[in-house]
PyMOL commands that place a pseudoatom at each C-alpha (Angstrom):
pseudoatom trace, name=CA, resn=UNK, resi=1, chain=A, elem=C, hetatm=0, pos=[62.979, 31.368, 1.699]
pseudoatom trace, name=CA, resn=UNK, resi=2, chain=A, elem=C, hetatm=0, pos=[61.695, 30.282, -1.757]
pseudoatom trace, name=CA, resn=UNK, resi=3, chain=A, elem=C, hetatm=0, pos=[61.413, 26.593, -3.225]
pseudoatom trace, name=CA, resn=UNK, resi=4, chain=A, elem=C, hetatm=0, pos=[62.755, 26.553, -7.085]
pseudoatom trace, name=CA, resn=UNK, resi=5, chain=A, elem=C, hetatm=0, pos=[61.045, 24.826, -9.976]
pseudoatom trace, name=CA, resn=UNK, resi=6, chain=A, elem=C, hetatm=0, pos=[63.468, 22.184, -9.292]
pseudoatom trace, name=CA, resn=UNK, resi=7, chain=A, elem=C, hetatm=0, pos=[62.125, 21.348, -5.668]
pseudoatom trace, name=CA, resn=UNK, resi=8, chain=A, elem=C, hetatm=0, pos=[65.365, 23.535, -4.053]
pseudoatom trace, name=CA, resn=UNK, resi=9, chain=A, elem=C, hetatm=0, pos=[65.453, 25.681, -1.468]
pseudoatom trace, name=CA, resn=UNK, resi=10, chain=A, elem=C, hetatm=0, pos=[66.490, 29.417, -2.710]
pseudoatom trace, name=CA, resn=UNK, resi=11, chain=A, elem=C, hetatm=0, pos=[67.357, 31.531, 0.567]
pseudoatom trace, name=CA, resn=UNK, resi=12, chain=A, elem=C, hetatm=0, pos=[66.571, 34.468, 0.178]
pseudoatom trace, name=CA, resn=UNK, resi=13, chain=A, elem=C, hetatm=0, pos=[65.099, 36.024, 3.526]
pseudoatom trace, name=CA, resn=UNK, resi=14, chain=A, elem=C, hetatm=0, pos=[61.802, 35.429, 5.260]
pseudoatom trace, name=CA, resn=UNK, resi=15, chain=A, elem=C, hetatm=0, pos=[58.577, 36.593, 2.505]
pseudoatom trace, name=CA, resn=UNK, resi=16, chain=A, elem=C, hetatm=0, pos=[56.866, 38.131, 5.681]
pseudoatom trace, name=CA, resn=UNK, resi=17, chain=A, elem=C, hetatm=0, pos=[53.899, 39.288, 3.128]
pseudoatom trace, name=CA, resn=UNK, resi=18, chain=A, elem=C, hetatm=0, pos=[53.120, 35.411, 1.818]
pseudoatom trace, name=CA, resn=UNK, resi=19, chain=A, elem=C, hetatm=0, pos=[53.437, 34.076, 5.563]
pseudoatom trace, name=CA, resn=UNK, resi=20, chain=A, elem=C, hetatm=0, pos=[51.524, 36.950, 6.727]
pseudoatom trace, name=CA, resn=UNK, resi=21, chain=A, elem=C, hetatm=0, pos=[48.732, 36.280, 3.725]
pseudoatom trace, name=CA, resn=UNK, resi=22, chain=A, elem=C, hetatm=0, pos=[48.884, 32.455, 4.627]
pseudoatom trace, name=CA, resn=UNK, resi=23, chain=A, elem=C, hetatm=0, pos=[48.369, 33.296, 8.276]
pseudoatom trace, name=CA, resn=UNK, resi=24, chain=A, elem=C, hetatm=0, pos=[44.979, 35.385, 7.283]
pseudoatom trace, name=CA, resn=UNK, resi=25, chain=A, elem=C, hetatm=0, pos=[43.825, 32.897, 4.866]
pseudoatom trace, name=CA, resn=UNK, resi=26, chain=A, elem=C, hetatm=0, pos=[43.605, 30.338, 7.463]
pseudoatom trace, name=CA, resn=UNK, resi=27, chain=A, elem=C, hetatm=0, pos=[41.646, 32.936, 10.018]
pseudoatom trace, name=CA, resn=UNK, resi=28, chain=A, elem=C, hetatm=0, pos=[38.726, 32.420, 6.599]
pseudoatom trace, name=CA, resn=UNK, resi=29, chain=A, elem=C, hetatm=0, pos=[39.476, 28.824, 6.918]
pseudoatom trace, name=CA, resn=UNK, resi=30, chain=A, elem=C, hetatm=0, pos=[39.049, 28.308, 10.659]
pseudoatom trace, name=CA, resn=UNK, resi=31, chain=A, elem=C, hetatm=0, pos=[36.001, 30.270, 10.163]
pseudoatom trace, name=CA, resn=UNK, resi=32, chain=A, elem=C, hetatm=0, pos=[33.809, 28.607, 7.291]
pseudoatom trace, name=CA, resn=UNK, resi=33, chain=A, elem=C, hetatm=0, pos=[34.927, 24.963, 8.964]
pseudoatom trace, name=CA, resn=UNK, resi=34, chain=A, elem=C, hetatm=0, pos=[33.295, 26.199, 12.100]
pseudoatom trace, name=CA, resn=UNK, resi=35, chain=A, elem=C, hetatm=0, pos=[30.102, 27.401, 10.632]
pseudoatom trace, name=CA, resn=UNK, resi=36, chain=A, elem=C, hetatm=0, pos=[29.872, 24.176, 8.555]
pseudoatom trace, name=CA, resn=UNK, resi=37, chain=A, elem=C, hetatm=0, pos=[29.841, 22.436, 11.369]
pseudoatom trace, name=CA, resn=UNK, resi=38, chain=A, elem=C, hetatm=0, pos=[27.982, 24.590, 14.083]
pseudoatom trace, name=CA, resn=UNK, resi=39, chain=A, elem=C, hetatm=0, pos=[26.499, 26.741, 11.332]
pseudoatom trace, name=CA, resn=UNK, resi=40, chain=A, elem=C, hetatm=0, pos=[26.632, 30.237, 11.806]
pseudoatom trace, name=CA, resn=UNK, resi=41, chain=A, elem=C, hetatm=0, pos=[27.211, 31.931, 15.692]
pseudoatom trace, name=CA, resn=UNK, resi=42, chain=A, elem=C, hetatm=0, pos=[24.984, 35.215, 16.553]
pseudoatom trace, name=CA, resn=UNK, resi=43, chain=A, elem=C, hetatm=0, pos=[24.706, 37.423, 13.970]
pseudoatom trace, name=CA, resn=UNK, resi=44, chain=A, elem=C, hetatm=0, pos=[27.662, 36.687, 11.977]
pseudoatom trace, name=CA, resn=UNK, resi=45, chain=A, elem=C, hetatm=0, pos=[27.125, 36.229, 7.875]
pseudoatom trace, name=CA, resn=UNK, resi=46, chain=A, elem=C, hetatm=0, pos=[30.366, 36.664, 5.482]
pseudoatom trace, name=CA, resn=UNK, resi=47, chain=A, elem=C, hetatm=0, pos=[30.645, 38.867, 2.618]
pseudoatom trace, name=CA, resn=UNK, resi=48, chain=A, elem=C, hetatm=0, pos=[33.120, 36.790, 0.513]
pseudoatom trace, name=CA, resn=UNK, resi=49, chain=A, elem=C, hetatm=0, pos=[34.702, 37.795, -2.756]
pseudoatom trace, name=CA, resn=UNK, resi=50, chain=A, elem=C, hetatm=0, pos=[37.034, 35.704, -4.921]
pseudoatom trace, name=CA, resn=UNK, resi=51, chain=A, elem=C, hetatm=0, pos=[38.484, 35.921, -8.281]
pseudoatom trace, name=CA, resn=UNK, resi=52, chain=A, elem=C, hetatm=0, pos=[36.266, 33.996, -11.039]
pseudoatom trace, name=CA, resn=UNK, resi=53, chain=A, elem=C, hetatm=0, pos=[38.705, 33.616, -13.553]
pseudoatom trace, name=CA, resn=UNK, resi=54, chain=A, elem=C, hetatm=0, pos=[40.434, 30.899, -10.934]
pseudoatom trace, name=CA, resn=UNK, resi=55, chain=A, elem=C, hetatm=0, pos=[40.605, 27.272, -13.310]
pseudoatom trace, name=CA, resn=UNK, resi=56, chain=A, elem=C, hetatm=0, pos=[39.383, 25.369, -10.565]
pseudoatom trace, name=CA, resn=UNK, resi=57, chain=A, elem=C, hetatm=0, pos=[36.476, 28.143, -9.142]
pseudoatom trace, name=CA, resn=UNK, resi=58, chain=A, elem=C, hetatm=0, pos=[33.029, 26.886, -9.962]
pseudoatom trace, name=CA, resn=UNK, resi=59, chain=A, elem=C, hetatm=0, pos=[30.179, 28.878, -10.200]
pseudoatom trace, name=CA, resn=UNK, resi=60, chain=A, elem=C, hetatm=0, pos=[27.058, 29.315, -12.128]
pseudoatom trace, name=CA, resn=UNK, resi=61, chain=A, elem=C, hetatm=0, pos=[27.428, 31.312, -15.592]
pseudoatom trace, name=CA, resn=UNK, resi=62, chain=A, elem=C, hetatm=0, pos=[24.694, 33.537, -14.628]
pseudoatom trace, name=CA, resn=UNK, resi=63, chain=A, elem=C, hetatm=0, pos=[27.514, 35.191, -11.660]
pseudoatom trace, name=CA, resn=UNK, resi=64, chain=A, elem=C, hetatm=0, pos=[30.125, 35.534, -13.779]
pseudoatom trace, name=CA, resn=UNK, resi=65, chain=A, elem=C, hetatm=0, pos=[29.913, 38.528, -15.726]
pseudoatom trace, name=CA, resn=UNK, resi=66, chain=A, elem=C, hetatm=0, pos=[31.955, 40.244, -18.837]
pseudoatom trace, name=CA, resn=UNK, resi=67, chain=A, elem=C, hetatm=0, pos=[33.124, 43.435, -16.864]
pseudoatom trace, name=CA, resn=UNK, resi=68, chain=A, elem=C, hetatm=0, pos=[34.613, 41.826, -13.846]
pseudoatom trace, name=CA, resn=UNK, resi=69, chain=A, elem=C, hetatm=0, pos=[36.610, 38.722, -12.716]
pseudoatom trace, name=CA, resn=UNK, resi=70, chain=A, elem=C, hetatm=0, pos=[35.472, 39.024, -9.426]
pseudoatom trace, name=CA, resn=UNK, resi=71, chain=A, elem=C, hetatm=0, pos=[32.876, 37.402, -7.399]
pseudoatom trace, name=CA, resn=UNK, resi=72, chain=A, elem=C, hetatm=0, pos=[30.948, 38.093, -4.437]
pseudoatom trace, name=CA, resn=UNK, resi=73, chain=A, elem=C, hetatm=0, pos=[28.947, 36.042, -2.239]
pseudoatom trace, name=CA, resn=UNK, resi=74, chain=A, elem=C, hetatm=0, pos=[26.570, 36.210, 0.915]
pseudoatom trace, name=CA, resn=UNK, resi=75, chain=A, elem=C, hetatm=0, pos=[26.589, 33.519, 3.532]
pseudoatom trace, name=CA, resn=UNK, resi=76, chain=A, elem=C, hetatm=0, pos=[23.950, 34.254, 5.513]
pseudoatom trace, name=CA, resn=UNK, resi=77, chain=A, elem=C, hetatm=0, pos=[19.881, 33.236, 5.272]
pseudoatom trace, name=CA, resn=UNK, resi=78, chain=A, elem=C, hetatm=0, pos=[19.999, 31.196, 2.515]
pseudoatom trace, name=CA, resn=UNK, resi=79, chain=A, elem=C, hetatm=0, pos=[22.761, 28.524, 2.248]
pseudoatom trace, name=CA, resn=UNK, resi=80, chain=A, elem=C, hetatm=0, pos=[23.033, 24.406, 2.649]
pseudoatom trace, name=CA, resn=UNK, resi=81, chain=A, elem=C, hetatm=0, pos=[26.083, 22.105, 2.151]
pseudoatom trace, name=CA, resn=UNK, resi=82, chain=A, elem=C, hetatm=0, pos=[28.788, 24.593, 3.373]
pseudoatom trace, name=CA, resn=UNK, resi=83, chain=A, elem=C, hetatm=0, pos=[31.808, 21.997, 3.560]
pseudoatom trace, name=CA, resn=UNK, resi=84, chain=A, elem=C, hetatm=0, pos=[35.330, 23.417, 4.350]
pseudoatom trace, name=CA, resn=UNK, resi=85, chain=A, elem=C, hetatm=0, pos=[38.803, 21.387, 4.153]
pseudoatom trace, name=CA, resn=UNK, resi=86, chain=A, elem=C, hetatm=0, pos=[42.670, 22.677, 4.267]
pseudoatom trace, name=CA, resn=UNK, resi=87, chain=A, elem=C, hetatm=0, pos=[42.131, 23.561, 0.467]
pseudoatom trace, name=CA, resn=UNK, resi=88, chain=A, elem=C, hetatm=0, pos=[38.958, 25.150, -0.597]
pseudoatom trace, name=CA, resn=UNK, resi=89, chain=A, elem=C, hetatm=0, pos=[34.688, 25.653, 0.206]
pseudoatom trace, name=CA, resn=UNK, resi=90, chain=A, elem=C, hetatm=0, pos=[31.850, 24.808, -1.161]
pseudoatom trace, name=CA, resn=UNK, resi=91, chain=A, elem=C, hetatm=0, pos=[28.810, 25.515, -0.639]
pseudoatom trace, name=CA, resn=UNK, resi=92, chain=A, elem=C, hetatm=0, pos=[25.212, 25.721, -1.865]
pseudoatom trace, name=CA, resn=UNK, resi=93, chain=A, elem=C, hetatm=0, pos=[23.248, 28.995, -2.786]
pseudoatom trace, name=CA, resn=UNK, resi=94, chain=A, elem=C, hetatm=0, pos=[20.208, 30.657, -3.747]
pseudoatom trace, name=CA, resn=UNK, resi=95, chain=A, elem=C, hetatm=0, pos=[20.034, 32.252, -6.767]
pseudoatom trace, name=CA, resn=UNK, resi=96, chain=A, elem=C, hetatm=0, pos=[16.686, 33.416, -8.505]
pseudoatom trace, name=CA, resn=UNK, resi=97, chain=A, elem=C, hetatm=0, pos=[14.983, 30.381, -6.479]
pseudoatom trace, name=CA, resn=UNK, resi=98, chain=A, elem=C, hetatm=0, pos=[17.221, 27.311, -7.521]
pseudoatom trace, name=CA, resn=UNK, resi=99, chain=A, elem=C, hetatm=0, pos=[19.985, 26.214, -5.852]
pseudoatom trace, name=CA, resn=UNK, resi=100, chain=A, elem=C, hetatm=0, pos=[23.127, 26.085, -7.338]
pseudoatom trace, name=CA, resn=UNK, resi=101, chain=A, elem=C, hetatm=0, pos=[27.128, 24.875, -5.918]
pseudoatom trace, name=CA, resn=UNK, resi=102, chain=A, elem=C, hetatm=0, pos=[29.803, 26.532, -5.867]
pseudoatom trace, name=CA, resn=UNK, resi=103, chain=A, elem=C, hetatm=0, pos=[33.416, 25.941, -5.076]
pseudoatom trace, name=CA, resn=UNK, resi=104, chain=A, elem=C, hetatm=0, pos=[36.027, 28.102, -4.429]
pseudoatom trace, name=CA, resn=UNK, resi=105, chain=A, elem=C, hetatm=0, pos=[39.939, 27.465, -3.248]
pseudoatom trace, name=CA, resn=UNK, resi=106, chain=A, elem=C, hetatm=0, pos=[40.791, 29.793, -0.843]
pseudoatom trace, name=CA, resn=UNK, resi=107, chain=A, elem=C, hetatm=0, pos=[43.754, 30.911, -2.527]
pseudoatom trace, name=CA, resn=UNK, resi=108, chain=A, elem=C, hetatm=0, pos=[41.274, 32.511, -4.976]
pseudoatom trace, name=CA, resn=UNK, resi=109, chain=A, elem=C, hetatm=0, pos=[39.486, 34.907, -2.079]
pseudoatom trace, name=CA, resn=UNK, resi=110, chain=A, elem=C, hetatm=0, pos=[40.345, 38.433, -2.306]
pseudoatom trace, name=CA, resn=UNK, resi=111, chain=A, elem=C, hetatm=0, pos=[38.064, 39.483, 0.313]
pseudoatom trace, name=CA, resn=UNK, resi=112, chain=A, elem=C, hetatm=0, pos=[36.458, 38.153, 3.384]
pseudoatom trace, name=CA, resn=UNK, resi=113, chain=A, elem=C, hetatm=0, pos=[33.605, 40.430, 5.658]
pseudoatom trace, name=CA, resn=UNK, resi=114, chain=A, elem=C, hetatm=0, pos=[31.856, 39.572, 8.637]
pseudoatom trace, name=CA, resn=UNK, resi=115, chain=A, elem=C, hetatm=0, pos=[29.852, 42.980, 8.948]
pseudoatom trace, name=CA, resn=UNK, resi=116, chain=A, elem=C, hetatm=0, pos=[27.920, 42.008, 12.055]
pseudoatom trace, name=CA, resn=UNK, resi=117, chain=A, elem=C, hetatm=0, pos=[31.314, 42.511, 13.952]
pseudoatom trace, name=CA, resn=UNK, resi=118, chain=A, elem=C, hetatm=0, pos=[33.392, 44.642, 11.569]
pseudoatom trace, name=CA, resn=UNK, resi=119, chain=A, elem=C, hetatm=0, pos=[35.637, 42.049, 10.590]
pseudoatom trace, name=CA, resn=UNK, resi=120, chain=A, elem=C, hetatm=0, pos=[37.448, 42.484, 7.338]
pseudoatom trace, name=CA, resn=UNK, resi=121, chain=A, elem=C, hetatm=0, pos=[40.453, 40.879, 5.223]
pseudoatom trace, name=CA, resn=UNK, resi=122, chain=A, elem=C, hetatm=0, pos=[41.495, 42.152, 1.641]
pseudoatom trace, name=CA, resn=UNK, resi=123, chain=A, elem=C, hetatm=0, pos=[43.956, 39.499, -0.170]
pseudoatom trace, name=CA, resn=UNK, resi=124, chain=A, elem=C, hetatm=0, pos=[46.411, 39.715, -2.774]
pseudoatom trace, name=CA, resn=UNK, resi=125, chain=A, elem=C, hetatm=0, pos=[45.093, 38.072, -5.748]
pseudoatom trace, name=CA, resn=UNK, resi=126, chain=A, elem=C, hetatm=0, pos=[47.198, 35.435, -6.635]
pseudoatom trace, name=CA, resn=UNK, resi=127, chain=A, elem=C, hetatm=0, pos=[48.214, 33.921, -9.938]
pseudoatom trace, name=CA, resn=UNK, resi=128, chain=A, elem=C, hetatm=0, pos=[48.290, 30.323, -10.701]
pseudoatom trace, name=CA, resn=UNK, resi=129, chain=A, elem=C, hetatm=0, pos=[51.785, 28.695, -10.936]
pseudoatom trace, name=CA, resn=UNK, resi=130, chain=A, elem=C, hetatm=0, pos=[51.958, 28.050, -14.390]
pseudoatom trace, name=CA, resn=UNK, resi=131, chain=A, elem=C, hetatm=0, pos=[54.769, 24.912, -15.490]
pseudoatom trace, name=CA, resn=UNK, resi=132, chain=A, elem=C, hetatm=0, pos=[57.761, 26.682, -17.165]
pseudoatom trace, name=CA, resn=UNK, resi=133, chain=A, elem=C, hetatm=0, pos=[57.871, 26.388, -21.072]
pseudoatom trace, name=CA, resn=UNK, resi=134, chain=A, elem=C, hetatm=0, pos=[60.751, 25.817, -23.052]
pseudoatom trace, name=CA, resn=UNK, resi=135, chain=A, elem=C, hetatm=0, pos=[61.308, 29.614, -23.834]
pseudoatom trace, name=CA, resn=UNK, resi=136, chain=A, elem=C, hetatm=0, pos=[61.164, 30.367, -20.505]
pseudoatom trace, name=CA, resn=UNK, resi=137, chain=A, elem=C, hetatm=0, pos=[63.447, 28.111, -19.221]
pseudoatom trace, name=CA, resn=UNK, resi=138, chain=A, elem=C, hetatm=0, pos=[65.882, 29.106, -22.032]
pseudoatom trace, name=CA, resn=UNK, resi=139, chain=A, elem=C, hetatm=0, pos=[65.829, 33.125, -21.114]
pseudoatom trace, name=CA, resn=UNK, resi=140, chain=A, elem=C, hetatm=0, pos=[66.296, 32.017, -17.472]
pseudoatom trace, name=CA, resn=UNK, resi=141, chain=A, elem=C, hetatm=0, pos=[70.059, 30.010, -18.454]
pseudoatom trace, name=CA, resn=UNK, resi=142, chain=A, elem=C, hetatm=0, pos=[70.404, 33.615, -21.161]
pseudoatom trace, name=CA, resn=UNK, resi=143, chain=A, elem=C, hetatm=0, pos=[70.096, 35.368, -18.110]
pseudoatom trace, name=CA, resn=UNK, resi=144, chain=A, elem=C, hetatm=0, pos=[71.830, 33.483, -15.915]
pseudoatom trace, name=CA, resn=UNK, resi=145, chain=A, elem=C, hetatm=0, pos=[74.787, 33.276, -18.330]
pseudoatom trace, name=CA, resn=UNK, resi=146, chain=A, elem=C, hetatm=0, pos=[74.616, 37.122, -18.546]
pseudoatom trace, name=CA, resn=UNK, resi=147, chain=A, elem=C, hetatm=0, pos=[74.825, 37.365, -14.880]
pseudoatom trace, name=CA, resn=UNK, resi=148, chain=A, elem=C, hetatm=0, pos=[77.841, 35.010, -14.900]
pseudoatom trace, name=CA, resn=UNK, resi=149, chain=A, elem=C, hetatm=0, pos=[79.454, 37.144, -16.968]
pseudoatom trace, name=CA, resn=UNK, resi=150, chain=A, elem=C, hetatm=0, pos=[79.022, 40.197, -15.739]
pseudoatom trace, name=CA, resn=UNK, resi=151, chain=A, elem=C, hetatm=0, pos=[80.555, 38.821, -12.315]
pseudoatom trace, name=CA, resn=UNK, resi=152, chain=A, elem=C, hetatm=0, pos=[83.750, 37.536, -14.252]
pseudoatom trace, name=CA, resn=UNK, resi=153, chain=A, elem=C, hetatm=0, pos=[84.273, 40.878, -15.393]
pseudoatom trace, name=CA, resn=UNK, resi=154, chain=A, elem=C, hetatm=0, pos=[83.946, 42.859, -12.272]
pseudoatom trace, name=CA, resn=UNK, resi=155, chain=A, elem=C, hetatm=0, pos=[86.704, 40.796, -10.694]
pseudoatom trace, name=CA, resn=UNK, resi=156, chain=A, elem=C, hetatm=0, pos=[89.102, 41.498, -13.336]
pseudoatom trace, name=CA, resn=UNK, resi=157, chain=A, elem=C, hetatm=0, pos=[89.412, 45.119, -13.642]
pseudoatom trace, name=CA, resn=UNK, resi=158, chain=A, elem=C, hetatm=0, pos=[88.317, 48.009, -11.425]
pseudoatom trace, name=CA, resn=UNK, resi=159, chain=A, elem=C, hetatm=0, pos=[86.261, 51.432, -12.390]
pseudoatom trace, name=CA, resn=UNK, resi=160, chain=A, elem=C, hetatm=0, pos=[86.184, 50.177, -16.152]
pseudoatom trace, name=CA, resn=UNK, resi=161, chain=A, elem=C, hetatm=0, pos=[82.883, 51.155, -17.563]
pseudoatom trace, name=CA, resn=UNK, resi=162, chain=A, elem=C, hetatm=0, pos=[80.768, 47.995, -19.469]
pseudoatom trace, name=CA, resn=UNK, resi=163, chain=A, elem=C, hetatm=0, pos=[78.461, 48.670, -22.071]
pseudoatom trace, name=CA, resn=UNK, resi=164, chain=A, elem=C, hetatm=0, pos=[75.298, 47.112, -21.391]
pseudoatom trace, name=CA, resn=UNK, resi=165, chain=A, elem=C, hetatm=0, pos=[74.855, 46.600, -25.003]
pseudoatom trace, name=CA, resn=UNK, resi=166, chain=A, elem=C, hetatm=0, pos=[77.222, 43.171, -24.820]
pseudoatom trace, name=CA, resn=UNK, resi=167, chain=A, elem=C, hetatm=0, pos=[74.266, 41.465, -22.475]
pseudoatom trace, name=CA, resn=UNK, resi=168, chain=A, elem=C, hetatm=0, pos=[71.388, 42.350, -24.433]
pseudoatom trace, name=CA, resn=UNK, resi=169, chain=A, elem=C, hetatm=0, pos=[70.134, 39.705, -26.556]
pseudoatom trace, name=CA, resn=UNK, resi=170, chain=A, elem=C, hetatm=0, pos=[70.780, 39.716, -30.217]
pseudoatom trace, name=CA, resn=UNK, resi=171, chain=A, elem=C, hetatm=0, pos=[67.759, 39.440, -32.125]
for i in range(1, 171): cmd.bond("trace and resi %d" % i, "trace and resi %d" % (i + 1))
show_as sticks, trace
zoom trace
């Protein structure tokens, strides 16, 4: 089951992967809500990474680096601030003695470690839902024309052979 751009249901069949990824995702959530509030139990400390080219991750410049679009971070000796709600983090780190926020949604973690147990999660990376432009929205009605078409023709005649040619767009 999918929603549409247009707030519809398409039915499609379970997405087992997203509900399984949303399902892990909320395992980090559960966990950094705890700690903010009871601060970190035993020996636990979480290796988290997340993607920095997220628009709404904030970090300090000096993390981000030309090579990579990910990010890692230690929660463990040196943290303040850690607040956690349904959405995203944030918390406060040391970096070269100053203290610096960052803030991070979770859909933007592509890895979460608790090494002091062995606990690990790897996450797709996921891309930001971007609104649909005008050409995009006109190659979806091209396309769905095509497919229209192609089902009219299928009904009418048997074992005929179609060139593909007639559905290809005419540039």
């Amino acid at each position: 089951m999918n929603n549409n751009d247009d707030g519809t249901l398409n039915i499609t069949g379970f997405d087992y992967d997203d509900l399984v990824e949303e399902s892990l995702k909320n395992v980090v959530k559960k966990v950094l809500k705890i700690t903010s509030k009871s601060g970190l139990l035993g020996n636990s400390h979480f290796f988290i990474s997340f993607n920095g080219n997220d628009d709404e991750v904030i970090v300090p410049e000096e993390l981000k680096s030309t090579d990579s679009s990910e990010i890692k971070i230690i929660i463990q000796h040196q943290f303040w601030d850690l607040k956690a709600t349904d959405e995203y983090f944030e918390v406060t780190l040391s970096f070269n003695g100053q203290k610096k926020n960052i803030y991070v949604p979770y859909r933007a973690i592509t890895s979460f470690t608790d090494p002091s147990v062995g606990f690990g999660l790897q996450f797709k990376v996921e891309e930001q839902k971007k609104l649909p432009n005008k050409e995009t929205k006109d190659e979806n009605v091209v396309l769905e024309n095509k497919k229209n078409q192609l089902k009219h023709k299928n009904k009418t005649g048997s074992g005929e052979i179609i060139s593909l040619n007639e559905f290809r767009d005419k540039k």
